[in-house]
Each structure stands twice: as C-alpha cells, then as structure tokens.
ROGU-145751 format. One record per atom (N, C-alpha, C): y, z, x; residue in three letters. Coordinates in pm, whole numbers, plus 32768, in hexadecimal, padded with zeros to 4 digits. Last residue first. Example, Ala and Ser with C-alpha at 12.3 -4.5 7.8 and 13.67 -1.06 7.14 Angstrom:
2
7F1F82C48505SER
7F9682CA8557SER
80038313850ASER
7DC7830C8527ALA
7E3E830C84CEALA
7EB6830C8528ALA
END
This chain:
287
2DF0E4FC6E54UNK
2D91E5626E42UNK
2DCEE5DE6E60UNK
2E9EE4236E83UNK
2EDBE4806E13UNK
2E7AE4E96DE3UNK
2E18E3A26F2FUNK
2EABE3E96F58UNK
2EEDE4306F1EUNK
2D68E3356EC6UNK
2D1DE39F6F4CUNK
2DD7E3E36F26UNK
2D99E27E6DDAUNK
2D78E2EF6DD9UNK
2D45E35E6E3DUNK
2E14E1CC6ECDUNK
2E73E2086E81UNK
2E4FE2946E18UNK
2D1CE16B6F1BUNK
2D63E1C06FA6UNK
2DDCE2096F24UNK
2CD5E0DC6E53UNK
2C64E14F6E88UNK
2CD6E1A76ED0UNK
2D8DE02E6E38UNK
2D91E06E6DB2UNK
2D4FE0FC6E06UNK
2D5DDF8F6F43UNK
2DDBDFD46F23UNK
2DF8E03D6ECCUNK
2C89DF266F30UNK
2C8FDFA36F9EUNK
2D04DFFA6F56UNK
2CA8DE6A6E24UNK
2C54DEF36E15UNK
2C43DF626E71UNK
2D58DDCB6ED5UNK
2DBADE176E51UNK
2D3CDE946E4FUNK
2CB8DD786FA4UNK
2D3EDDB46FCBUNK
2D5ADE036F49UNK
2BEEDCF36EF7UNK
2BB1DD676FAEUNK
2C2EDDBA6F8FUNK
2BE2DC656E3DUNK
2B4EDC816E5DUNK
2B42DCF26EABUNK
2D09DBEA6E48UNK
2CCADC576DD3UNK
2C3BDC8A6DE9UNK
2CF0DBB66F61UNK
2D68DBDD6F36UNK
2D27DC276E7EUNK
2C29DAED6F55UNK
2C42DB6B6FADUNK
2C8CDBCB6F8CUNK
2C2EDA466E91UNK
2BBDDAB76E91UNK
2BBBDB0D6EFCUNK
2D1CD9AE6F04UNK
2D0CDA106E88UNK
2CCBDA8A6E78UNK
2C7FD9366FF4UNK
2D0BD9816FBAUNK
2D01D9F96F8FUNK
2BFBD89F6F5BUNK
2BACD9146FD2UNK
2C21D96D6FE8UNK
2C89D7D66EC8UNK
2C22D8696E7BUNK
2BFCD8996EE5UNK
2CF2D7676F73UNK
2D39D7B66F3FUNK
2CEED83F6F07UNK
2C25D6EA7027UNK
2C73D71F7054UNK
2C96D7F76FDAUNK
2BEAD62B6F62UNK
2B8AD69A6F38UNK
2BC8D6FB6FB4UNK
2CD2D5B16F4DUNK
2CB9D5E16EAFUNK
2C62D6376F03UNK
2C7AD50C7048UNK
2CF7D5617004UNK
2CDED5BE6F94UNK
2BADD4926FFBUNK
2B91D4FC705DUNK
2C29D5737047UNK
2BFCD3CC6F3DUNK
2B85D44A6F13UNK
2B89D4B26F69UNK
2CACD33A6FD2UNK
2CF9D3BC6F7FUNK
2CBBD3F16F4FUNK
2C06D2D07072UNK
2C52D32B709DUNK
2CBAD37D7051UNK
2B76D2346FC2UNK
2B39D2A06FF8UNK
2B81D2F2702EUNK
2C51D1866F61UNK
2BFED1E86EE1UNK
2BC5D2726F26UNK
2CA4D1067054UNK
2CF3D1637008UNK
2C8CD1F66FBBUNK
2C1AD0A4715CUNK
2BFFD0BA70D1UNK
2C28D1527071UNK
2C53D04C726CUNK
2CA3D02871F0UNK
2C40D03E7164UNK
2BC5D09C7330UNK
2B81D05B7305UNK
2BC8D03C726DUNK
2C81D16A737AUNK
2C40D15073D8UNK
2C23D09073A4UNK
2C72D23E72BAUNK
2CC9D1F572C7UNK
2CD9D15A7312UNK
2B51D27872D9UNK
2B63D2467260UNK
2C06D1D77259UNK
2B6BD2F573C8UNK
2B14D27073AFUNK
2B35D2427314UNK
2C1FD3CE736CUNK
2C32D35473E3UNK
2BF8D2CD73B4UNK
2BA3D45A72E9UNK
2C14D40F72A2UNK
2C24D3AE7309UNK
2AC1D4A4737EUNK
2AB0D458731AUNK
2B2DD44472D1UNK
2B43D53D743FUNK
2B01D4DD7450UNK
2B0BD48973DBUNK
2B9DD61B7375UNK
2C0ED5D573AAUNK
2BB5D56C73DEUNK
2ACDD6977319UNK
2AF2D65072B0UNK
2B54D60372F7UNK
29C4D65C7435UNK
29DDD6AA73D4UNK
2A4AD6417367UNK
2991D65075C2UNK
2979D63F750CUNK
29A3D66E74AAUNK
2AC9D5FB7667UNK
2A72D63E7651UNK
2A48D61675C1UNK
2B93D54076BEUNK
2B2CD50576B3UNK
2A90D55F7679UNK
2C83D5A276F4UNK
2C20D5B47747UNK
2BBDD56E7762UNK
2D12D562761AUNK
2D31D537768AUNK
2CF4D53B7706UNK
2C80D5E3751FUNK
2CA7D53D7515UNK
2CC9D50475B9UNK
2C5FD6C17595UNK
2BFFD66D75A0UNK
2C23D5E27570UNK
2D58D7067576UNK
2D2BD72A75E4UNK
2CA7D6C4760AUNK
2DBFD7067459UNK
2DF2D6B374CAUNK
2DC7D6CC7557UNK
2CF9D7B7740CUNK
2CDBD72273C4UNK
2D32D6C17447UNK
2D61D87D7457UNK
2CD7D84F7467UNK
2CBDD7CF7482UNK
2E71D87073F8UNK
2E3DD8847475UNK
2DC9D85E74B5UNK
2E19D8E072F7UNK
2E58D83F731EUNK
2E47D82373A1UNK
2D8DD9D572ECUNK
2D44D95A72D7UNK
2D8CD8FC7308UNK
2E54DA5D7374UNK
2DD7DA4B73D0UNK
2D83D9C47378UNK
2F3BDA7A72B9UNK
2F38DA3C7358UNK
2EB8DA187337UNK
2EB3DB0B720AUNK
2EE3DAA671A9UNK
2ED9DA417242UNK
2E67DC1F7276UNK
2E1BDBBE728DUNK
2E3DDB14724BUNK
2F9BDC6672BCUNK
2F3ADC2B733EUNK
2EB4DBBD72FBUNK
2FD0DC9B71CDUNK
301EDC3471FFUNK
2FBCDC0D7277UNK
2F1EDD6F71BEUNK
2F3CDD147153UNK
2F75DC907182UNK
2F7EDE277287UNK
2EC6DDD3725FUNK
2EDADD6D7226UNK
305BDE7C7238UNK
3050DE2A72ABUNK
2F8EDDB672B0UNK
3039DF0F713DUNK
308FDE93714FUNK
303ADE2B71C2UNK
2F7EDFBC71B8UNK
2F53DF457146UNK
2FBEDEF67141UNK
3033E0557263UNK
2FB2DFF8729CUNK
2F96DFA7725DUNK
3106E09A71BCUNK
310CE0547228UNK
30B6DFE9724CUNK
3053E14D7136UNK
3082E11F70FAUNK
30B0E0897161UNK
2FEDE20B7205UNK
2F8BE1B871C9UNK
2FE7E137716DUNK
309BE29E7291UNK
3096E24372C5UNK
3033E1C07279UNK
307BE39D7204UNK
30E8E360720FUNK
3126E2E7725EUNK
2F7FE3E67247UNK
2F89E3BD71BEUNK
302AE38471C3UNK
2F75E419735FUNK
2F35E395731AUNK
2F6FE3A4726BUNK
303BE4F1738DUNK
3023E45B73C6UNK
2FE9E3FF7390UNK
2FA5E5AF72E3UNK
303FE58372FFUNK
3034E4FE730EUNK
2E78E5CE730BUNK
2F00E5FE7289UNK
2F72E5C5725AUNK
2E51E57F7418UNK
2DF5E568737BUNK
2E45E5667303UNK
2F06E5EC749EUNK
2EF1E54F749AUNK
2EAEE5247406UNK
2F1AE6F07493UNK
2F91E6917482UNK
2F61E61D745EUNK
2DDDE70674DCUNK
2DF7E71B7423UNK
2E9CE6EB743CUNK
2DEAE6AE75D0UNK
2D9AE68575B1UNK
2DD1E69774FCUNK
2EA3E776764DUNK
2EB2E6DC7640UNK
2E5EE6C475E7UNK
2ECFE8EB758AUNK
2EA9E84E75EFUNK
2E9CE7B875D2UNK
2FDFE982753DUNK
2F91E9047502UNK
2F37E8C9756EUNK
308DEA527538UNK
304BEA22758BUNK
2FBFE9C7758AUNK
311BEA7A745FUNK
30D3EAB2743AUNK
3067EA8A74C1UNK
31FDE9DD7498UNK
3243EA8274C5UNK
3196EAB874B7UNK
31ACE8BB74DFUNK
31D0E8FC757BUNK
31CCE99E751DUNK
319FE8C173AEUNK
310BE8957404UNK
3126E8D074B6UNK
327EE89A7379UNK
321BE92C7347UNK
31A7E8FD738FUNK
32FDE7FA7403UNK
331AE85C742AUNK
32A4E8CC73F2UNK
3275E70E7389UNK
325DE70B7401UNK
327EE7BF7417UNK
32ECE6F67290UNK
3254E7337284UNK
323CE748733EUNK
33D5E6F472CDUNK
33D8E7427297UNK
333CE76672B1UNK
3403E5CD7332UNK
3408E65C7384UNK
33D8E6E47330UNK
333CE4EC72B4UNK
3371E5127294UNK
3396E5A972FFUNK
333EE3977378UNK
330DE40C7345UNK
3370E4817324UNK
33B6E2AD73BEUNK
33E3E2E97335UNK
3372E3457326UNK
334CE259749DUNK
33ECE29874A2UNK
3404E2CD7410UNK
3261E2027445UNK
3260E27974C2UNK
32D6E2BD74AAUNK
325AE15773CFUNK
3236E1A97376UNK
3273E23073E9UNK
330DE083747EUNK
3330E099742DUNK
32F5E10E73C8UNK
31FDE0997537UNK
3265E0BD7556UNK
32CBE0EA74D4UNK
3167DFF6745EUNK
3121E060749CUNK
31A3E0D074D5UNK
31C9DF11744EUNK
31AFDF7373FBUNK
31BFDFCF7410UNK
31BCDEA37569UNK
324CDEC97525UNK
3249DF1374CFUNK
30B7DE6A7582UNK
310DDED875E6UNK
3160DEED75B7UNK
3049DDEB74C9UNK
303DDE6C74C3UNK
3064DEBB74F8UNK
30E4DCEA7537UNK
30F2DD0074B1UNK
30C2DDA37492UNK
3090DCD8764BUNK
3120DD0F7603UNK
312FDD2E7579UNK
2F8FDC5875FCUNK
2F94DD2C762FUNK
3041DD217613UNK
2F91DB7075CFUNK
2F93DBD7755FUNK
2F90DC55759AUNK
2F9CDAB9768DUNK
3010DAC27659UNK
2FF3DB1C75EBUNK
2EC8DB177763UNK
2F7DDB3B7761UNK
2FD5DB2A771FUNK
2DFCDAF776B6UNK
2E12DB8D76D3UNK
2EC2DB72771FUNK
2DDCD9D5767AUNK
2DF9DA6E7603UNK
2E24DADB763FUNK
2DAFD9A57781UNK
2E2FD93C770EUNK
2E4AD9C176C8UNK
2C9FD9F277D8UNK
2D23DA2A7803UNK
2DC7DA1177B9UNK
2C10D9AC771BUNK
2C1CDA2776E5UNK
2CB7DA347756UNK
2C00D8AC776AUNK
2C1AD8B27704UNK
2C49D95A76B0UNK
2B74D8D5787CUNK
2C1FD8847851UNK
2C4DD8AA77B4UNK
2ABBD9217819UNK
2AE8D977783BUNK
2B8DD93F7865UNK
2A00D86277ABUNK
2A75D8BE778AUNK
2AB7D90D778AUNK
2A65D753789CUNK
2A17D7BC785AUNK
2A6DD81F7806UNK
2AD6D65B7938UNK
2A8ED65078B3UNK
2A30D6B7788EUNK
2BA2D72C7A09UNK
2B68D6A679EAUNK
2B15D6BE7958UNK
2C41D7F37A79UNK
2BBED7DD7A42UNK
2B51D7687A0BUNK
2D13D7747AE0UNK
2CF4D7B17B28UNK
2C75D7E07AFAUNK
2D50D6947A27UNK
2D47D6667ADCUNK
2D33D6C47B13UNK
2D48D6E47931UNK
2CC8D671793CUNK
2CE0D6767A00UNK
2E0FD788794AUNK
2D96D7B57919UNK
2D3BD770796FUNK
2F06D6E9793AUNK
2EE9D72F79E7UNK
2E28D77F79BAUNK
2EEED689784AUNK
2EDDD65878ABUNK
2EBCD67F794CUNK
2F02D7A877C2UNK
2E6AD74077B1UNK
2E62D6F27825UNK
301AD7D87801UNK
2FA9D822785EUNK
2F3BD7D7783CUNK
3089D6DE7755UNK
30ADD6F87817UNK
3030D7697857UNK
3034D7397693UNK
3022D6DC76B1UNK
3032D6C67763UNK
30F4D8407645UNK
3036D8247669UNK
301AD79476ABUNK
3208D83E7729UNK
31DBD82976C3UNK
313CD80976CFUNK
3285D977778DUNK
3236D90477E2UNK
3213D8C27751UNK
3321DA597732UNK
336ED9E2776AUNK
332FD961773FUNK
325BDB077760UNK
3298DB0176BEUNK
32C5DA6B76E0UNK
3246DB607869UNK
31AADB14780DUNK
31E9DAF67784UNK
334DDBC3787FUNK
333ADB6278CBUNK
3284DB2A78B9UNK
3364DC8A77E9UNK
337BDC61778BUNK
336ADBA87803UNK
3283DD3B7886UNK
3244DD1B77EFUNK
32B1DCB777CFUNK
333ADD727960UNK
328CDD3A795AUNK
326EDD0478D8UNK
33FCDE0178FDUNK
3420DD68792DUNK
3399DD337953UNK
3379DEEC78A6UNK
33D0DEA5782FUNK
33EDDE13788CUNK
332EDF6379B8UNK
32ECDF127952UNK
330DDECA78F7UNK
3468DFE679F8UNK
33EDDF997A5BUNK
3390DF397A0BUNK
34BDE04C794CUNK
34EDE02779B9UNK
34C5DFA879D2UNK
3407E11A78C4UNK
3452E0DA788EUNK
348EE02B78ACUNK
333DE1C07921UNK
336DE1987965UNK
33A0E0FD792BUNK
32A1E24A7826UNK
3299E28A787FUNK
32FDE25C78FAUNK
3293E1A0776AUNK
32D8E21B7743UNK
32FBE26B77A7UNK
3204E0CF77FEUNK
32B1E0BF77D6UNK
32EBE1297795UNK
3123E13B77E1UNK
3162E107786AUNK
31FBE0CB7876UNK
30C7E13176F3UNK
30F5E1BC76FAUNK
315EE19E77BFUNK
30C9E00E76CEUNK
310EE0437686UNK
3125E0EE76C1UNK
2FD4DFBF77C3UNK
3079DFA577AFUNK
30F1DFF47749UNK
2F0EE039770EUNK
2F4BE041776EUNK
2FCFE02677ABUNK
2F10DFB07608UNK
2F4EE02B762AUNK
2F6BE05576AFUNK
2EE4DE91769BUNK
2F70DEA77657UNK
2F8CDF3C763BUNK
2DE2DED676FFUNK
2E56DE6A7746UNK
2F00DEAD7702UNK
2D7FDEC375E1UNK
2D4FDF527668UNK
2DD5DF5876DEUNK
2DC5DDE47563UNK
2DEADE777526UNK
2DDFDEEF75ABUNK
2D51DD2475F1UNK
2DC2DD1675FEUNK
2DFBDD9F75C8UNK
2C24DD4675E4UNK
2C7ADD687669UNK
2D19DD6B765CUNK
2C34DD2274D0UNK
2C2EDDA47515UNK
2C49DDE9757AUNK
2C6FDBF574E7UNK
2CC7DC717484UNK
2CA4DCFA74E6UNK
2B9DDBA17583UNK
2C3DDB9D75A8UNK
2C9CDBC47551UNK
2AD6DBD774E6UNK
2AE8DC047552UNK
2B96DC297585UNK
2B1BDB2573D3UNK
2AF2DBD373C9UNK
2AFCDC1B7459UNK
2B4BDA337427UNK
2BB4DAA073E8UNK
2BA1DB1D740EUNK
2A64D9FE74B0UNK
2ABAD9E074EAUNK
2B44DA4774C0UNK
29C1DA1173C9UNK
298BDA4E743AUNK
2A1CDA61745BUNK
2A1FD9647310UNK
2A37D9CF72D5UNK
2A0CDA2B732EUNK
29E6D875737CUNK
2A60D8907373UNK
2A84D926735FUNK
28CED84D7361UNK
28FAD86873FBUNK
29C6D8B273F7UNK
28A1D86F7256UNK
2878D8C672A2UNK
28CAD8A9733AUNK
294ED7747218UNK
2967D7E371F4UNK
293FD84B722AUNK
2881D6CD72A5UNK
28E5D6AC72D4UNK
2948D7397263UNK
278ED70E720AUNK
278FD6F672A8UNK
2812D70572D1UNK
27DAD6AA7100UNK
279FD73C7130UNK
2797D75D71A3UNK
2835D5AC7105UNK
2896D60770E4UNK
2873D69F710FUNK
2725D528713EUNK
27AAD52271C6UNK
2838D587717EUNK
2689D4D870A3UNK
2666D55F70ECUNK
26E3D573713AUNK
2679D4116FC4UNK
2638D4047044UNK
2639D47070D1UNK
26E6D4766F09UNK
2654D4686EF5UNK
2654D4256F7AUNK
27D6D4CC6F38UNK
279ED5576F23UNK
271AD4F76F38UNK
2863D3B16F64UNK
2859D4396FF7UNK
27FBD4996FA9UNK
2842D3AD6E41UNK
27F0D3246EB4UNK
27FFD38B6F3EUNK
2915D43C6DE0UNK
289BD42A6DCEUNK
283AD4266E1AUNK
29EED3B36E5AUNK
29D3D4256E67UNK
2922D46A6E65UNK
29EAD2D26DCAUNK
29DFD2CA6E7DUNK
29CAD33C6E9BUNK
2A1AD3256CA1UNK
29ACD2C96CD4UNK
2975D2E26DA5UNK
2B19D3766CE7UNK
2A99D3EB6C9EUNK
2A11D38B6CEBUNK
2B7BD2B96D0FUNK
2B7AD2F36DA4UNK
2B2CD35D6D4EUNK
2B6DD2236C39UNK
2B3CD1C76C99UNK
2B2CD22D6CF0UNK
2C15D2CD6B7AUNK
2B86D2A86B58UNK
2B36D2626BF8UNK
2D0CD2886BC5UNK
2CEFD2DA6BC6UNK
2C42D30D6BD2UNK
2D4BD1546CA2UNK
2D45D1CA6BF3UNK
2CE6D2346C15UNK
2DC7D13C6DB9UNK
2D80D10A6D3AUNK
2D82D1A36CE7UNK
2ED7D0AC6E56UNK
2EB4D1326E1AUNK
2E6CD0FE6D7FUNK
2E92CF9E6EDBUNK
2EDAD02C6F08UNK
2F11D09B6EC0UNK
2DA6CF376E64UNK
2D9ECF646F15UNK
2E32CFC76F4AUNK
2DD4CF436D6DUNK
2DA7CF9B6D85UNK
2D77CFCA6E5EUNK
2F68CF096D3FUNK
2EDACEAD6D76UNK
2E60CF346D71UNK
3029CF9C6C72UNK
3017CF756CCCUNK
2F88CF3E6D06UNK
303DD01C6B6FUNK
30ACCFB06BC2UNK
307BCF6B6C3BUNK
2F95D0976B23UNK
2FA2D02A6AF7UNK
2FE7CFDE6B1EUNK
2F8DD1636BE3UNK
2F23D11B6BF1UNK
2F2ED08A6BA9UNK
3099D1EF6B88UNK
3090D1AA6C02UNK
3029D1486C1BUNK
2FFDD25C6A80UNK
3069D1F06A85UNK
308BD1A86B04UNK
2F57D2F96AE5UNK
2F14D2666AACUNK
2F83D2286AA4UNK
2FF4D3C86B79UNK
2F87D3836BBAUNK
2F63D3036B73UNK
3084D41B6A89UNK
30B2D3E66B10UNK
305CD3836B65UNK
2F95D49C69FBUNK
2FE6D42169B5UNK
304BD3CA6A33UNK
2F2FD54E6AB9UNK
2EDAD4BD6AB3UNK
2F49D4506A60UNK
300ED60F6AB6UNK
2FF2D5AD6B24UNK
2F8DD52C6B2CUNK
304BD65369A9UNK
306ED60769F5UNK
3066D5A06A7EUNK
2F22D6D86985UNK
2F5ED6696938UNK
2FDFD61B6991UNK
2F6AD7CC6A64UNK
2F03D73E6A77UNK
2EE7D6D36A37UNK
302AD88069D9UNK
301BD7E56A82UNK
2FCED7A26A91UNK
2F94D87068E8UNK
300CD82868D0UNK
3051D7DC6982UNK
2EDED9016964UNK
2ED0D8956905UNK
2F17D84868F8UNK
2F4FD9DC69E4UNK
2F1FD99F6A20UNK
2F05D8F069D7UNK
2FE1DA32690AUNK
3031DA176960UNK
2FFDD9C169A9UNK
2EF7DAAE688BUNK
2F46DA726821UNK
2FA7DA1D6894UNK
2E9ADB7D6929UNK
2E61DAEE691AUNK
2E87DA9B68BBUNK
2F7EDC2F6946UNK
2F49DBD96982UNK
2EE8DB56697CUNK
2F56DC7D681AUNK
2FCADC3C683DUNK
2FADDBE868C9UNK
2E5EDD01682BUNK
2E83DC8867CDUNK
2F08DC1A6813UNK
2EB4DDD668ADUNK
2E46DD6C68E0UNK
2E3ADCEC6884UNK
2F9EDE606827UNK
2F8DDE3268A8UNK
2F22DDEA68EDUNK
2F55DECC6737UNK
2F46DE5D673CUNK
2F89DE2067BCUNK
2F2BDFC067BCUNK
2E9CDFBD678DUNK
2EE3DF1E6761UNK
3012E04668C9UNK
2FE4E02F6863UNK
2F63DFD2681DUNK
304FE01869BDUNK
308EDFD46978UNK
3061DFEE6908UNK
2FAAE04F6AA2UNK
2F88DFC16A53UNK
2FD1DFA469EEUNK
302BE11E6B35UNK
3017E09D6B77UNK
2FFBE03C6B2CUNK
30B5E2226A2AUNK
3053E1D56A87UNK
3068E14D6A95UNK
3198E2FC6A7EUNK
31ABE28D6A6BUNK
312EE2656A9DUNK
320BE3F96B2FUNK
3189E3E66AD5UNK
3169E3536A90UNK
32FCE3C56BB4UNK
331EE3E96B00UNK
326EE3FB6ACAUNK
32C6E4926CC2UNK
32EFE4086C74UNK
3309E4356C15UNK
3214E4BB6DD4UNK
328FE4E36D7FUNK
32D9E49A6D4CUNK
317FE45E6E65UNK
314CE4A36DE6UNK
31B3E4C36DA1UNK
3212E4076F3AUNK
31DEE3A16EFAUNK
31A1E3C36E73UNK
322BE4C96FE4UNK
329FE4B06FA7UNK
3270E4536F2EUNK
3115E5B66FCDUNK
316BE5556FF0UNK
3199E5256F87UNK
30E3E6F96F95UNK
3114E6956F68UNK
313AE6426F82UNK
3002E7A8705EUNK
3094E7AA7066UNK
307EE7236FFFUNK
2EECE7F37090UNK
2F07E80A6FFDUNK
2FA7E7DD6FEDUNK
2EBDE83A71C9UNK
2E8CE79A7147UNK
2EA5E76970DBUNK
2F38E8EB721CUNK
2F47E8BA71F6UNK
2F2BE81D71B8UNK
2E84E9CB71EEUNK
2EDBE9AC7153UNK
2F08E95E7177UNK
2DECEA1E727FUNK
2DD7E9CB7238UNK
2DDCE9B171D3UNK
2EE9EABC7326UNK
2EB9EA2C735CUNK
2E75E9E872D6UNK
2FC5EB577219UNK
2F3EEB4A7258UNK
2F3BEAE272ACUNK
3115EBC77210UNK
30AAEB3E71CDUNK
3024EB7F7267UNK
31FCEC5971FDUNK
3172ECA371D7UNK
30DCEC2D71BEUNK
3285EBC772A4UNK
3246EC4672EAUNK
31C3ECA17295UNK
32F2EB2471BBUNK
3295EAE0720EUNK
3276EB607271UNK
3402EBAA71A6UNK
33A5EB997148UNK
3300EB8B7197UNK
348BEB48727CUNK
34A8EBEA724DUNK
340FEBF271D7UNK
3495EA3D7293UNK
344AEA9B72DAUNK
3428EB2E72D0UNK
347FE9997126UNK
34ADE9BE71B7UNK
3451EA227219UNK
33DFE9707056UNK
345EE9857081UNK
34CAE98B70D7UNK
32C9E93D703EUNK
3339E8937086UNK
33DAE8CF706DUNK
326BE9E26FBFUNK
322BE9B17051UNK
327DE92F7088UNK
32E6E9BA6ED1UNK
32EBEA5F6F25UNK
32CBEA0A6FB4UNK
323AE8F86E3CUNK
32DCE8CB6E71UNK
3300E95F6ED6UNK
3130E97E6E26UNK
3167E90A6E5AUNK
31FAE8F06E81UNK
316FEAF26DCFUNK
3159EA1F6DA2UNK
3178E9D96E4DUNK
3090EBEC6E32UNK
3107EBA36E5EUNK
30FFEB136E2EUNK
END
C-alpha cells in the first residue's frame, strides 16, 4: 500500500496497521523536493551577503566615528581595543558565563512553562488565552522590577523576568501547532486504534516541531535581552552588569565592546545551537 493510500480517508485506513502508523506523510514532506540550501552556490552567496553587511556597517560606523568626539562614538578600532582589555583581564568570561547560565535555565523553564500552557489552551480556550495574553501585556521591565522586590539580588529574579515573558512565546506556538493538526492523520490513528503514546510520537510531535523551532527561536532571541535587562536592573553578574558599570562610569569604547560582544553571543546562538537543531530536527521529519 503507498503512502498517499494511508491518508485517504477512512474507507482506506481499515486496512492500516498500529505500526504503520509512523510511516504516515506529514504535510510538511509534501512539497516540490526542493532542497533547504538552495543549491551548491547557496553558501557562497551567503557569505557574499554577509560581507557586503558587514562592509557596510563598519563604513557607517567610521563615518559616524569621524563626526563625532570619541567619548561619543569612538572608532572602530578603539572598542576592538576595550574589548580586548575585558578578555585579558578575565571579566568577559565571568560575566558571559553567568549570562549564558541565566539564558539557558530560563529558556528551558520557559519551554516546559510554555508547552504547558500551550496544550492548556487547546484544551480550555476560554479560560487560559486571557492568562497568557495578561503576562504578554506586562512589559519586562515592569516584572525585573517587581523581580528585584520580591527576589531581590538573585537569580532567581532573573530567571523569573525570562520565564513570564517567554512561556507565551511557546504557549502560543504551541497552541497554534495544536489547531493546525492535521484530521486526517488523527482519524487513521482513532480507526486503527492508535495509542496515545505512538498519536503523540507520530502525529503530535512532528506536527508541532515546526512551531516549536519557530517559537525557540524567538524565545531564545527574548531570553538573552532579558537577561541582560534583568541583571542590568538587578544588579546581578554577568553582561547586563557590566554594561551598567561601563555606562555607569561614561566609557563609551567599553560599552559598545560589551555591545558588540552582546551581538556575537547572539549570533553564535542562532548559527552555533538554533539553525544546526533546526537542520537535525528537519532531517528527523523527513526520515
């Protein structure tokens, strides 16, 4: 029996096995075949793109630098320099490690947090949808503050900032993957009497994965700024401290080194963790 036989309907689906069904096609395999990279000068082209943003942005960057004093936006060269000067005295590795604690927790809690919620709005629409969009409302800054007065200077103020304003971000996903499942695979999974456990494995999650990496994606882009504004206001250690004191203590160079190195922790998340889960989970879905 192909593949498309097992997504006809029910008349069909009486002769499907339970552990057939793992083998159903999601909607997501069904395409033109078209691969994700675009082709063999698809990695060129990217770093052909990248070159050309990052030519621009230093030519931006030195032209502003020339206009203006270096106490309020020095060259380019000067915050490589300040940058520097944090790696050889140890305070970028200290203060990155505490940051990257802070993310990694209050991402996870915020993912466990947010499916929850998410199947809790498939389930009671009503009721929860005005929970999640009343933590959407509150702006971070307003919970950091109620942070520091009900936890005071730990980080656990700091993990609470992340976890309410990023579980909506996976509750809505999450929901949103929930309502667009497909009926069809649901029904051959009720006629062939499917248990939960292989619905969920089969069905449910692969048609929710797509969702989730969105929602990851965007959560963790949150959780670092978040961070950073959690401990800038807390007072906790890490990279938001140290923009403080740097701001603190009017010295531009250092506070746009901490910026800049902001960005690359960024980055290296986003091509180091998120795009390679993403490529891995995209070959689990088309196994």
């Amino acid at each position: 029996m192909s593949r498309d036989r097992l997504i006809a309907g029910p008349q069909d689906a009486m002769t499907v096995s339970p552990s057939q069904i793992g083998h159903l096609p999601p909607r997501w395999a069904r395409g033109s075949g078209r691969s994700r990279t675009g082709g063999s000068g698809a990695p060129l082209r990217r770093l052909a793109a990248l070159a050309v943003a990052g030519g621009v942005i230093v030519a931006v960057w030195s032209f502003l630098a020339h206009l203006s004093p270096p106490s309020l936006f020095p060259s380019l060269p000067m915050v490589l320099r300040a940058l520097r000067g944090t790696f050889l005295t140890g305070e970028v590795l200290s203060a990155t490690l505490s940051t990257v604690r802070t993310v990694a927790i209050g991402s996870l809690f915020a993912l466990f947090t947010g499916l929850l919620f998410g199947f809790l709005l498939r389930w009671r629409e009503s009721t929860f949808l005005a929970i999640v969009h009343f933590f959407q409302t509150i702006p971070p800054v307003i919970w950091s503050l109620f942070a520091v007065i009900w936890f005071g200077v730990t980080l656990v103020a700091a993990l609470f900032v992340i976890q309410v304003v990023c579980f909506p971000i996976i509750a809505m996903n999450t929901w949103e993957g929930l309502k667009n499942l497909d009926p069809e695979y649901l029904q051959v999974a009720r006629t062939v009497n499917a248990k939960r456990g292989m619905v969920l494995r089969h069905v449910v999650v692969p048609s929710l994965t797509p969702y989730l990496l969105g929602g990851v994606r965007i959560m963790v882009g949150f959780a670092w700024k978040i961070s950073v504004l959690a401990e800038l206001i807390t007072g906790l250690e890490g990279v938001g401290l140290s923009l403080y004191r740097a701001w603190q203590n009017v010295e531009t160079p250092e506070l746009l080194a901490w910026t800049l190195w902001l960005v690359c922790l960024m980055w290296a998340t986003e091509y180091g963790l998120i795009r390679p889960l993403d490529r891995a989970l995209m070959r689990w879905r088309r196994a």
